[in-house]
C-alpha positions in Angstrom: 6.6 13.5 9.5 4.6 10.5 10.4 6.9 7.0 10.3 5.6 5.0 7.2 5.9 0.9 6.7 5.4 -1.6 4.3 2.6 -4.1 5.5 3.9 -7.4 7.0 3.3 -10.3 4.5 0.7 -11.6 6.7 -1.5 -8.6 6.6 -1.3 -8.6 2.8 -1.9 -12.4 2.9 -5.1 -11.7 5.4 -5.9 -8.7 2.5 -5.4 -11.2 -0.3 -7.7 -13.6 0.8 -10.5 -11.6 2.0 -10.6 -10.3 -1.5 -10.9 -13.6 -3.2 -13.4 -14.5 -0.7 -15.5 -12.1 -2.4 -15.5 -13.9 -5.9 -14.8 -10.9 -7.8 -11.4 -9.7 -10.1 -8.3 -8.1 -8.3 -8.5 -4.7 -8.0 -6.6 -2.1 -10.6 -2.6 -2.2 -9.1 -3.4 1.1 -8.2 -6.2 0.6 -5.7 -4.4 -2.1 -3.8 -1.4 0.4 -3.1 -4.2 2.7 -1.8 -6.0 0.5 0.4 -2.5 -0.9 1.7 -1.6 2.3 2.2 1.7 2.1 0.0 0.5 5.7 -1.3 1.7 7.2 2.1 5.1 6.0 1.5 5.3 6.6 -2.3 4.4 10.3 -1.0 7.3 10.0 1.8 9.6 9.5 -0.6 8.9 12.2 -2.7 8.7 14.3 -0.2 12.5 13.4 1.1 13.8 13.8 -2.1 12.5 17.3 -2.4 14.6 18.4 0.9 17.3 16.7 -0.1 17.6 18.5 -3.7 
């Protein structure tokens, strides 16, 4: 199993502003989890849970 971490806040500060730099809308939640990568972890979890049931 590969280790999974949150991003440090200054990577999703450095994230946040390169998006607003672009003058558009945030993205959907969704897509921000995905390009964070916070879907690995969500997916990690499950995962555990499953061996431990």
């Amino acid at each position: 199993m590969y280790p999974c971490q949150r991003p440090r806040k200054e990577q999703v500060r450095e994230w946040l502003q390169n998006e607003v730099a672009q003058h558009r809308p945030p993205p959907a939640l969704i897509e921000i989890r995905r390009q964070l990568g916070w879907g690995w972890i969500e997916m990690e979890r499950e995962e555990r849970q499953r061996e431990g049931q």
